[in-house]
Backbone and ligand atoms as CSV (ligand in chain L), in Angstrom:
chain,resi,resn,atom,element,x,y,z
A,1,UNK,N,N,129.901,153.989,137.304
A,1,UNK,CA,C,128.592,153.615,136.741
A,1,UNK,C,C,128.638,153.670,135.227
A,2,UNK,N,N,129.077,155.004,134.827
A,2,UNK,CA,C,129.783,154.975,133.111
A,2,UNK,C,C,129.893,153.605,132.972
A,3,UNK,N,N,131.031,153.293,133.551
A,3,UNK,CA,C,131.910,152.334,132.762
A,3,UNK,C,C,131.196,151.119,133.184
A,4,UNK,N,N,130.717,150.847,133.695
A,4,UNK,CA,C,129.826,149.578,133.790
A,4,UNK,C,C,129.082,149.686,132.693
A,5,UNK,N,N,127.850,150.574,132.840
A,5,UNK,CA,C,126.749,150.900,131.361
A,5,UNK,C,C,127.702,150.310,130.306
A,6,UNK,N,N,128.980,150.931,130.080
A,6,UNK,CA,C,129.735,150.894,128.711
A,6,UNK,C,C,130.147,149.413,128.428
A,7,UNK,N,N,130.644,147.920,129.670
A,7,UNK,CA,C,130.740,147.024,129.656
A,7,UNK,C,C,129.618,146.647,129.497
A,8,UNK,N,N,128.432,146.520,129.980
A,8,UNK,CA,C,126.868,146.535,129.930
A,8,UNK,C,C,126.695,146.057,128.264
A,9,UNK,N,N,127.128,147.803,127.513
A,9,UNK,CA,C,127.015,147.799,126.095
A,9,UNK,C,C,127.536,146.964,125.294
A,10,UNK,N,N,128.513,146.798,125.359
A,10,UNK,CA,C,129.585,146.190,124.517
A,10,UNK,C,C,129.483,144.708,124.487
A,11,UNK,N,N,129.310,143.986,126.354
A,11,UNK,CA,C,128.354,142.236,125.980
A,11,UNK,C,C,127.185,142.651,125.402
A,12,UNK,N,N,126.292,143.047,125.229
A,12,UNK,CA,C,125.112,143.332,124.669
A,12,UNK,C,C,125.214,143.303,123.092
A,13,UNK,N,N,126.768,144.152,122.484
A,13,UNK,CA,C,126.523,143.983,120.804
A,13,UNK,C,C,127.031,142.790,120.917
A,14,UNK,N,N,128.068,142.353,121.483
A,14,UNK,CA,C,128.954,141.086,120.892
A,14,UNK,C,C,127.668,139.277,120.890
A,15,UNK,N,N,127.151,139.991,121.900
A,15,UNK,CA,C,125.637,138.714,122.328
A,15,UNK,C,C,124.752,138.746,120.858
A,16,UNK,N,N,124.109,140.134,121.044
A,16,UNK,CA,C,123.071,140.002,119.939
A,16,UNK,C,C,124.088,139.712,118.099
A,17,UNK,N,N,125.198,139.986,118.235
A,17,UNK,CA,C,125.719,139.613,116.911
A,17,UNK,C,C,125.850,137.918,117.084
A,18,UNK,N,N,126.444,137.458,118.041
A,18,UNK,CA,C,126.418,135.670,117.293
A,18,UNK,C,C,124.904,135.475,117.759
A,19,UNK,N,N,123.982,135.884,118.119
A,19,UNK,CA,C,122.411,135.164,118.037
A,19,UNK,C,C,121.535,135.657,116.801
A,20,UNK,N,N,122.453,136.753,115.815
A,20,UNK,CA,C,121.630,137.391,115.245
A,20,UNK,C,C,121.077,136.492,114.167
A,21,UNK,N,N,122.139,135.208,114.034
A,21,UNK,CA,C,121.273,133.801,112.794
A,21,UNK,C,C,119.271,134.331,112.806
A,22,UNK,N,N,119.013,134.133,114.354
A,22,UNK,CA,C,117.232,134.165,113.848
A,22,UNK,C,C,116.978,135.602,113.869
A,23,UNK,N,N,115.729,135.582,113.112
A,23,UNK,CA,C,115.165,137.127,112.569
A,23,UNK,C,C,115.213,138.336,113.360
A,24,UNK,N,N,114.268,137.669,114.550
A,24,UNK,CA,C,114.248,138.643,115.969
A,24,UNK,C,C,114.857,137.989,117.067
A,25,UNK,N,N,116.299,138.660,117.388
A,25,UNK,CA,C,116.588,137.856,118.430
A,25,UNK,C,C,116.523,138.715,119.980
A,26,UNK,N,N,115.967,138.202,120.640
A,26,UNK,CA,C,115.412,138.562,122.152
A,26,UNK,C,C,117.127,139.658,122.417
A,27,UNK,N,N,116.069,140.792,123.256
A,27,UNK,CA,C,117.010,141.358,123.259
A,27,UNK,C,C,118.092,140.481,124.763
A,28,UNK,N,N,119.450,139.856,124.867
A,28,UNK,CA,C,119.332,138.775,126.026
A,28,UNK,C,C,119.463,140.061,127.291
A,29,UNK,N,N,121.081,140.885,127.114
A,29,UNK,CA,C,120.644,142.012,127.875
A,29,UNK,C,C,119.253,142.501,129.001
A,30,UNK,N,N,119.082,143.075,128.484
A,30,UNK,CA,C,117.483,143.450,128.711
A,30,UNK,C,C,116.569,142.332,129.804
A,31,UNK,N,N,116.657,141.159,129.007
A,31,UNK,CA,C,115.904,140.138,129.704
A,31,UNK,C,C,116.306,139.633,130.616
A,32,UNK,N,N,117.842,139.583,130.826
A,32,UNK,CA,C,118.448,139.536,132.084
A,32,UNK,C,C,118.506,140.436,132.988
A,33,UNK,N,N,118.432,142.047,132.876
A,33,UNK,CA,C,118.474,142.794,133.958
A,33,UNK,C,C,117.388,142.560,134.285
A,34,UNK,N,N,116.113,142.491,133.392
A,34,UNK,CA,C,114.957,142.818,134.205
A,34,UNK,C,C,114.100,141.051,135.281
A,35,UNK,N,N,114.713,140.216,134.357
A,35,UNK,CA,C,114.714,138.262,135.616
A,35,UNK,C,C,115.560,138.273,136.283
A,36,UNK,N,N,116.207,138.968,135.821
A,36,UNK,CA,C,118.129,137.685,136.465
A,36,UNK,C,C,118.959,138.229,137.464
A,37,UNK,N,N,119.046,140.004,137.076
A,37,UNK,CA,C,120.031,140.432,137.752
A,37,UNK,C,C,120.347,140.605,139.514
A,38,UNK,N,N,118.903,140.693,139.894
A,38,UNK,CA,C,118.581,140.964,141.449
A,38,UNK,C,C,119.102,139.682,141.860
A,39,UNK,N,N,119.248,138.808,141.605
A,39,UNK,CA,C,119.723,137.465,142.368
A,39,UNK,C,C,120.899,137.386,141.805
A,40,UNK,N,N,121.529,137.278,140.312
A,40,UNK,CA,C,122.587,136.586,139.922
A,40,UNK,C,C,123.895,138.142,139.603
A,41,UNK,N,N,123.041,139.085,140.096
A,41,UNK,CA,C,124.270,140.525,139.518
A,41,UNK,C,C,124.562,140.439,138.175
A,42,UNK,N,N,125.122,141.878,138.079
A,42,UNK,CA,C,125.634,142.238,136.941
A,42,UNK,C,C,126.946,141.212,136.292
A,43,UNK,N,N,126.824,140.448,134.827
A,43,UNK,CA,C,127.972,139.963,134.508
A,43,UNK,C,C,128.481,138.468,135.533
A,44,UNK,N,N,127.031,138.098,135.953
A,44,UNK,CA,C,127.065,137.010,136.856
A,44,UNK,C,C,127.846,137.196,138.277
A,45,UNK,N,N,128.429,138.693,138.743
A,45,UNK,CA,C,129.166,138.898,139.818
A,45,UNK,C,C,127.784,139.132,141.146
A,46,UNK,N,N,127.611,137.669,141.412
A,46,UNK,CA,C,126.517,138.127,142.897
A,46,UNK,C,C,127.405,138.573,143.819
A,47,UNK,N,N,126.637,139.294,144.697
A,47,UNK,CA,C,127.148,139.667,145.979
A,47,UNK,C,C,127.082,138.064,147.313
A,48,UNK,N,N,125.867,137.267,146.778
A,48,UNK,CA,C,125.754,135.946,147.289
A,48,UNK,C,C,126.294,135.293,146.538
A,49,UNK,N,N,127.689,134.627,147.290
A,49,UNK,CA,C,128.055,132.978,146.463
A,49,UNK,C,C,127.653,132.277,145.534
A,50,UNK,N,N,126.644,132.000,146.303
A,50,UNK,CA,C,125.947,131.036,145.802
A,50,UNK,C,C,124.898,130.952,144.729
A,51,UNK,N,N,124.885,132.620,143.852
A,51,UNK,CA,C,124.141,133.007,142.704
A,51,UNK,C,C,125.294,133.660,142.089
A,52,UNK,N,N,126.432,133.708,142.096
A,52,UNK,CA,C,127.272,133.732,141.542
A,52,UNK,C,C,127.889,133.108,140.067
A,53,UNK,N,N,127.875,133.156,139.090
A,53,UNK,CA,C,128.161,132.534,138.000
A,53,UNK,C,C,129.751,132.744,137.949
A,54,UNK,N,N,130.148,133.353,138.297
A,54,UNK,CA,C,131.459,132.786,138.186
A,54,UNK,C,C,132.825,133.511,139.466
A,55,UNK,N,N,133.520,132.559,139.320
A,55,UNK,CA,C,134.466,132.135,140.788
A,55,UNK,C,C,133.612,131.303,141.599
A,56,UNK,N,N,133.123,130.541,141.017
A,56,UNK,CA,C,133.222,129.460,142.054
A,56,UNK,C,C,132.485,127.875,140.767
A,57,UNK,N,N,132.274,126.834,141.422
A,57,UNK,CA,C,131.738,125.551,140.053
A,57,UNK,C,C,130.391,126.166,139.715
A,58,UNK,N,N,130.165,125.716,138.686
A,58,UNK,CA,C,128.975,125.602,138.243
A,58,UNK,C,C,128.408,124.244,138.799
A,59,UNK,N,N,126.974,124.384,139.305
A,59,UNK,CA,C,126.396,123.600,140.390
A,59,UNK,C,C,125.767,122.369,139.570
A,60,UNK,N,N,125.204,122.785,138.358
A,60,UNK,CA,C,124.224,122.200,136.995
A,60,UNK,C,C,124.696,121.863,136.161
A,61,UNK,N,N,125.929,121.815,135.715
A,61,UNK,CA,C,126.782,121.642,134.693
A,61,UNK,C,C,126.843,122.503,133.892
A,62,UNK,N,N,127.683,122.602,132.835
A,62,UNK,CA,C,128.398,123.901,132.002
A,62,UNK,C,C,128.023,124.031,131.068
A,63,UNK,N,N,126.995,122.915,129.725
A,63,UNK,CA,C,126.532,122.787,129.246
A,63,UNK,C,C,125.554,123.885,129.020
A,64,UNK,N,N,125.395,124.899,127.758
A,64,UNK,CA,C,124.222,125.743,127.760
A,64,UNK,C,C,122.731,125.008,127.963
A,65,UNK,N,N,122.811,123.333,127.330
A,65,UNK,CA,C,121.884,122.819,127.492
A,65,UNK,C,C,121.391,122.451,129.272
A,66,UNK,N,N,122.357,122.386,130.099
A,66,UNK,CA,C,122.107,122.431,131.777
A,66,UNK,C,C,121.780,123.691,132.132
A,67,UNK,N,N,122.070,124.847,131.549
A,67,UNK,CA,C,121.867,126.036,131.718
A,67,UNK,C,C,120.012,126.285,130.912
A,68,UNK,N,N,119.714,125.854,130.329
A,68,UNK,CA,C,118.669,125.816,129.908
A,68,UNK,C,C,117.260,124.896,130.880
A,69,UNK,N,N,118.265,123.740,130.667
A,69,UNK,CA,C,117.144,122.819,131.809
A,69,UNK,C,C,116.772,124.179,133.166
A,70,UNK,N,N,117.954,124.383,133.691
A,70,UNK,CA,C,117.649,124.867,135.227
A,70,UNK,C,C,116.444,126.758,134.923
A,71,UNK,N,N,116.751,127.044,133.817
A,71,UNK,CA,C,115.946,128.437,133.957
A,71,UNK,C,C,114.813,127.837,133.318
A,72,UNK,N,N,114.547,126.896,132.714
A,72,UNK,CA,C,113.091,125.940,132.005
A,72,UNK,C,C,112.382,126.161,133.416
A,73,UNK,N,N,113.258,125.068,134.117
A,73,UNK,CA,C,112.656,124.544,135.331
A,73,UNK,C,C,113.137,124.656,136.506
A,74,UNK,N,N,113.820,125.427,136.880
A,74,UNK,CA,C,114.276,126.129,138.152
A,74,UNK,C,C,114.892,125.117,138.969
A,75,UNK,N,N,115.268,125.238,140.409
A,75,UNK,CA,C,115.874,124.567,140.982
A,75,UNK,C,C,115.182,124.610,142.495
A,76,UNK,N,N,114.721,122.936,143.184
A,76,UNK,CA,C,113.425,122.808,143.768
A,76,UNK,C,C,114.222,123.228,144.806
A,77,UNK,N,N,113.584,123.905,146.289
A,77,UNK,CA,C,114.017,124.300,147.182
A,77,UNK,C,C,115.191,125.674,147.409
A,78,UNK,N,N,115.307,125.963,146.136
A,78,UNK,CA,C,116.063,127.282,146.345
A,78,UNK,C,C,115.454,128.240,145.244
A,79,UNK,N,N,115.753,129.511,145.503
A,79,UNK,CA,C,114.822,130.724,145.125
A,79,UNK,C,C,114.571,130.315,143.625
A,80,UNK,N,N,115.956,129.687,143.100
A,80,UNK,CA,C,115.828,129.798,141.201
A,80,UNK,C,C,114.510,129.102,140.856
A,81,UNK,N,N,113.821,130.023,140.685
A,81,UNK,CA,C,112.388,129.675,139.933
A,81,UNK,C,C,112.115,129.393,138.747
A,82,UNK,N,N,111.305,128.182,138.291
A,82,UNK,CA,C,111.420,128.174,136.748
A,82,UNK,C,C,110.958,128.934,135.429
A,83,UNK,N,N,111.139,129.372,134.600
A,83,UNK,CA,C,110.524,130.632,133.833
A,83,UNK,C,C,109.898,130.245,132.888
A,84,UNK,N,N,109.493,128.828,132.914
A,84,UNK,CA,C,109.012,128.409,132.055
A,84,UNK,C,C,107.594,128.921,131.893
A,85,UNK,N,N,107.263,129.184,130.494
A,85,UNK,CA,C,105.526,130.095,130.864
A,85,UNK,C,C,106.049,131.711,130.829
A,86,UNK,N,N,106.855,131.909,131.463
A,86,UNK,CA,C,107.117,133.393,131.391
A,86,UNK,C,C,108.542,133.754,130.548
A,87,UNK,N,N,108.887,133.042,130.396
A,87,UNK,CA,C,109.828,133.196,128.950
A,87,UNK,C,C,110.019,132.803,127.523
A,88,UNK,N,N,109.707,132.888,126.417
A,88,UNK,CA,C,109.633,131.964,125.586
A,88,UNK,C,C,110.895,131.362,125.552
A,89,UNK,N,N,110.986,129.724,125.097
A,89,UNK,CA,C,111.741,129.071,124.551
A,89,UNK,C,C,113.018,129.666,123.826
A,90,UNK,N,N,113.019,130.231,122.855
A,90,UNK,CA,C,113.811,130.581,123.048
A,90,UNK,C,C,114.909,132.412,123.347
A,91,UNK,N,N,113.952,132.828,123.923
A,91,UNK,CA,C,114.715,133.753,124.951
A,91,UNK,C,C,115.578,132.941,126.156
A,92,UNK,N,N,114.886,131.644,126.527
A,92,UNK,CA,C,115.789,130.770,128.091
A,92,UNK,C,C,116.838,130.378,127.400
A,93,UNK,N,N,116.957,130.105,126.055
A,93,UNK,CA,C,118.245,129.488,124.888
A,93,UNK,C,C,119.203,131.131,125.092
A,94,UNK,N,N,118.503,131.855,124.640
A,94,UNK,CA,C,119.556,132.973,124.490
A,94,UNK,C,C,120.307,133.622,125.977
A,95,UNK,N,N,119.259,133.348,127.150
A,95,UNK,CA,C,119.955,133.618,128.833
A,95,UNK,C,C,120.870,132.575,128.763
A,96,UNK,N,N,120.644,131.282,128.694
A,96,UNK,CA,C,121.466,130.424,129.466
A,96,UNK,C,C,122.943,130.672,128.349
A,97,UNK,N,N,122.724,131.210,127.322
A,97,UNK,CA,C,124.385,131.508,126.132
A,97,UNK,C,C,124.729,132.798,127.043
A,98,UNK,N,N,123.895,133.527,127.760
A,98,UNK,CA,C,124.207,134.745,127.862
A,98,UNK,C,C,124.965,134.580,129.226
A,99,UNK,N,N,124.617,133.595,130.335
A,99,UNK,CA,C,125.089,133.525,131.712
A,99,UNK,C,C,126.330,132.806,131.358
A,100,UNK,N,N,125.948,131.706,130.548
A,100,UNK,CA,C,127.605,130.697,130.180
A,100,UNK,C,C,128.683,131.676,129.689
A,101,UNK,N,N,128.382,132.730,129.050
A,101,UNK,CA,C,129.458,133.654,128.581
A,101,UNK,C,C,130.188,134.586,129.687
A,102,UNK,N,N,129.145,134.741,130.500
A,102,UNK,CA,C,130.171,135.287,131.993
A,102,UNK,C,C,131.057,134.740,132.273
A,103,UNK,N,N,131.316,133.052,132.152
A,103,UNK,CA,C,132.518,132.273,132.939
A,103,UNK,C,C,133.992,132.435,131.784
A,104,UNK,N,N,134.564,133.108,131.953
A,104,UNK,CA,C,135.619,133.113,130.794
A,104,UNK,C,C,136.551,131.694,130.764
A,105,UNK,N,N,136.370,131.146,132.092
A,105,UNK,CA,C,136.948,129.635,131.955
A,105,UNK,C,C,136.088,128.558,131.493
A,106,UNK,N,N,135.151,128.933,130.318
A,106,UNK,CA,C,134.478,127.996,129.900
A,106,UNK,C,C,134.886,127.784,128.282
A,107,UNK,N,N,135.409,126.695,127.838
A,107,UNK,CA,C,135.483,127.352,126.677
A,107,UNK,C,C,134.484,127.249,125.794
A,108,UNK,N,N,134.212,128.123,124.319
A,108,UNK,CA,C,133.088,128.725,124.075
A,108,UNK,C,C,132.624,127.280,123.269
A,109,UNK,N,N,131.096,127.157,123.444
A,109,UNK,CA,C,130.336,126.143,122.907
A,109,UNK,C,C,130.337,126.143,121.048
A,110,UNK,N,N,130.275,125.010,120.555
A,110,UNK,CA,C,130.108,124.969,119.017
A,110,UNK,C,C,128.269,124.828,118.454
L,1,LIG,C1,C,115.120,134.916,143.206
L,1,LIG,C2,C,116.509,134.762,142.828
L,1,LIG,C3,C,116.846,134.231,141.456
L,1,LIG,C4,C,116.399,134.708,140.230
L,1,LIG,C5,C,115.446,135.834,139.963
L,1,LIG,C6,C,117.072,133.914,139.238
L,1,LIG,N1,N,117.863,132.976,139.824
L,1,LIG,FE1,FE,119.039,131.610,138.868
L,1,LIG,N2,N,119.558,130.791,140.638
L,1,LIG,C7,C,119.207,131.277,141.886
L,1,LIG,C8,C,119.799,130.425,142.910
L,1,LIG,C9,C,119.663,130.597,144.407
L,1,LIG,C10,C,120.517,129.412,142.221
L,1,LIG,C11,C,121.299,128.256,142.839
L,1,LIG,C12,C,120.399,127.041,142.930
L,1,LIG,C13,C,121.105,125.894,143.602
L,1,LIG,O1,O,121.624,126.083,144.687
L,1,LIG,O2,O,121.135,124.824,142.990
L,1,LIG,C14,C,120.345,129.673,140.802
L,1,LIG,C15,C,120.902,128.899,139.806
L,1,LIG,C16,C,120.898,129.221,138.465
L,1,LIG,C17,C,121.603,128.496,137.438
L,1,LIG,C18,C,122.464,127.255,137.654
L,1,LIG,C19,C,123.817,127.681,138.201
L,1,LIG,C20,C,124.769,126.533,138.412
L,1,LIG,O3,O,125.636,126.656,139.303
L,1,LIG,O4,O,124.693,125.509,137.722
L,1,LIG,C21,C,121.368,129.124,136.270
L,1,LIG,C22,C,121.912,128.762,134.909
L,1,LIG,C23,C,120.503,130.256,136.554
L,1,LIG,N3,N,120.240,130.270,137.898
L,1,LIG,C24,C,120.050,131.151,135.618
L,1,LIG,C25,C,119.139,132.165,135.888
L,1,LIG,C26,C,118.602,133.037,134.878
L,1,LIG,C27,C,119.005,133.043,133.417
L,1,LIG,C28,C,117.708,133.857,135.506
L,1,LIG,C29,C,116.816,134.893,134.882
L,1,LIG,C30,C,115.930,134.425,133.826
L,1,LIG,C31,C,117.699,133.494,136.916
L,1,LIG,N4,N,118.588,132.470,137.105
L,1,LIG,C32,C,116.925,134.097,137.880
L,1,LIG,C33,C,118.417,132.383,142.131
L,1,LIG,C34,C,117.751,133.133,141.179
């Protein structure tokens, strides 16, 4: 459990340092355990497949901007609900950098 918390920590500084460009940047951490994690796990490792972010395709494309569309606006007929209204703009910018960074076979966006 340590050592999770301590991986926990460590994406958490390396995240909030490249988002730190704007003033206040959402803590992404945080906003993911408390939306994201019950469906998609810790570090994108679900226990379901199929909320899994990584070992297996990305369903939406790889694009942070596809990653953005789908937590805007969720995905019709399956649980992913859209957060639009309950997230600001850009906190869903800083999740969808934060889930794309789980896939280490992605390479990193410019
Ligand atoms: C109630 C469960 C649930 C919650 C909560 C949830 N998701 Fe999802 N999410 C899903 C499911 C199920 C899918 C797969 C949808 C499909 O089959 O197309 C998904 C798909 C996605 C995808 C697209 C994955 C792909 O393969 O392209 C992204 C990105 C995503 N979720 C991000 C998030 C983020 C960020 C949060 C928190 C703000 C979140 N989700 C919260 C269930 C959830």
């Amino acid at each position: 459990m340590r050592a999770f918390l301590l991986i926990v920590a460590i994406s958490v500084s390396s995240v909030s340092s490249a988002t730190s460009a704007s003033s206040q940047p959402p803590n992404v951490a945080t906003l993911y355990r408390v939306h994201c994690v019950m469906c998609h796990g810790p570090m994108g490792k679900a226990a379901i497949p199929d909320m899994a972010f990584i070992g297996r395709k990305w369903k939406h494309g790889t694009k942070s901007t596809d990653m953005i569309k789908i937590i805007t606006e969720g995905v019709t007929g399956t649980p992913m609900m859209p957060f639009r209204g309950k997230l600001k703009p850009d906190e869903i910018k800083a999740l969808a950098a934060h889930v794309r960074s789980f896939d280490k076979t992605l390479p990193p966006e410019k």
